[in-house]
Each structure stands twice: as structure tokens, then as C-alpha cells.
C-alpha positions in Angstrom: 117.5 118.2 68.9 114.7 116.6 67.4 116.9 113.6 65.6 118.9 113.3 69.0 115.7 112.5 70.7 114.9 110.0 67.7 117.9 108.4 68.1 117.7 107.8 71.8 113.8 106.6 71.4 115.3 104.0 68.9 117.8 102.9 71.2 115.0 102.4 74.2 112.8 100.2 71.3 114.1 97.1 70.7 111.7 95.3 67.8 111.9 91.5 69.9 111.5 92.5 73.9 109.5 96.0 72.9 111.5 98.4 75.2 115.1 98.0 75.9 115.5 96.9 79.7 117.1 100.3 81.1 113.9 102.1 79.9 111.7 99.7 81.8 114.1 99.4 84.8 114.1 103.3 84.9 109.8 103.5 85.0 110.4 101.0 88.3 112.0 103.1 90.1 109.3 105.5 90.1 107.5 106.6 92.6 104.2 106.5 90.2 105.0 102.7 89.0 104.8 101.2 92.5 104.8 96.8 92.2 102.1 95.4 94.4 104.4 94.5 97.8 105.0 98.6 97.3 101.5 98.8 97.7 101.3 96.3 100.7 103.7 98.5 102.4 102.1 101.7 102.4 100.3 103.5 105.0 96.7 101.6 105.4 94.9 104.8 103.8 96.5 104.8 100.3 96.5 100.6 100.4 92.9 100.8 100.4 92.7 102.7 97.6 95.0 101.0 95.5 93.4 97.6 96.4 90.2 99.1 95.8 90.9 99.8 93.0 92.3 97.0 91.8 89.1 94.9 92.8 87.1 97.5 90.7 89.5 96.5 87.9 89.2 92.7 88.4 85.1 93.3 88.5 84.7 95.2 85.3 86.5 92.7 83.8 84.6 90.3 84.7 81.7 91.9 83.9 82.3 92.1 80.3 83.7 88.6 80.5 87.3 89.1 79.4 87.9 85.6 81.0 86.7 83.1 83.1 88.0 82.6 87.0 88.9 79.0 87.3 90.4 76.6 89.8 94.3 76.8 88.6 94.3 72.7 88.3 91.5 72.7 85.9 93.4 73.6 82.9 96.5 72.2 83.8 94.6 69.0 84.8 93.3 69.1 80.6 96.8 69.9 79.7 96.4 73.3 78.9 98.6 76.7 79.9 97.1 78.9 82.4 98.0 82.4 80.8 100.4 85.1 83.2 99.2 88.0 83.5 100.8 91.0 85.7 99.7 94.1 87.6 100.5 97.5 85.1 100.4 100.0 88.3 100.2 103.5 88.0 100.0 106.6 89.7 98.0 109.3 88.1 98.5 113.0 88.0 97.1 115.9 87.2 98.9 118.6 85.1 100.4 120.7 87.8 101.5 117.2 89.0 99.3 116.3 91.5 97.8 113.1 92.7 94.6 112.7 90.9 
């Protein structure tokens, strides 16, 4: 049992694009990985706390001055690449599997 599950966690990894697509296409249809228009279509109670707390993310890392919030034209303006960056949303639960 143990290799079979081996065997199927090497299959998900793949070395150049870090998971395999059906593993990451499998975590979106969860209900715990919702994408940010989810969010924006939920009931106005748990969209507040989601964009709470995604503000609360955005100010800590600011805080500790992870980067700098600049006009998007400045750096393309200097030639440089303005670096993507995504949303990584979870749900959290408790052991007995509820919403913490």
C-alpha cells in the first residue's frame, strides 16, 4: 500500500511544472480553494471576511517591507518586469472539519 501511494505521489510531481496539472486542477475544484471571483460571489458576510483578510495579508506585508507598492508604469517605464504574483486561497479547518 505504502509504494502504491509512492507511486501515485510521483506521478502528481513533475520535477519542471512542480505538480502535475490534474493534481492542481483537482485542489480547484474545492470548496476550501475558492479563486477570488468565488469570493466576490459569496454571501456579503463571508466576502467580508475573506477580503478582510486578505487586506490584513497585504498590510503585514508591507509592514515588514516584502516590497514596495508602485505605480505599474514606473518600472515598465525603466524597462524593468513588474513581478506576478497570485492569490494562494484557502479555507481552514479544524480537525473534526469545521470552519476555523
Amino acid at each position: 500500500m505504502i509504494l502504491k501511494l509512492l507511486n501515485y505521489t510521483l506521478e502528481l510531481y513533475d520535477a519542471q511544472n512542480a505538480f502535475h496539472p490534474f493534481a492542481f486542477a483537482a485542489k480547484l475544484q474545492s470548496k476550501d480553494f475558492p479563486t477570488y471571483h468565488d469570493i466576490l460571489r459569496m454571501d456579503p458576510l463571508e466576502r467580508a471576511k475573506w477580503l478582510e483578510a486578505m487586506d490584513k495579508e497585504i498590510q503585514d506585508l508591507i509592514d515588514r517591507k516584502c516590497f514596495d507598492l508602485v505605480p505599474r508604469s514606473e518600472p515598465i517605464g525603466k524597462g524593468e518586469q513588474v513581478i506576478k504574483s497570485m492569490w494562494a486561497l484557502r479555507r481552514k479547518r479544524k480537525p473534526n472539519g469545521e470552519i476555523s
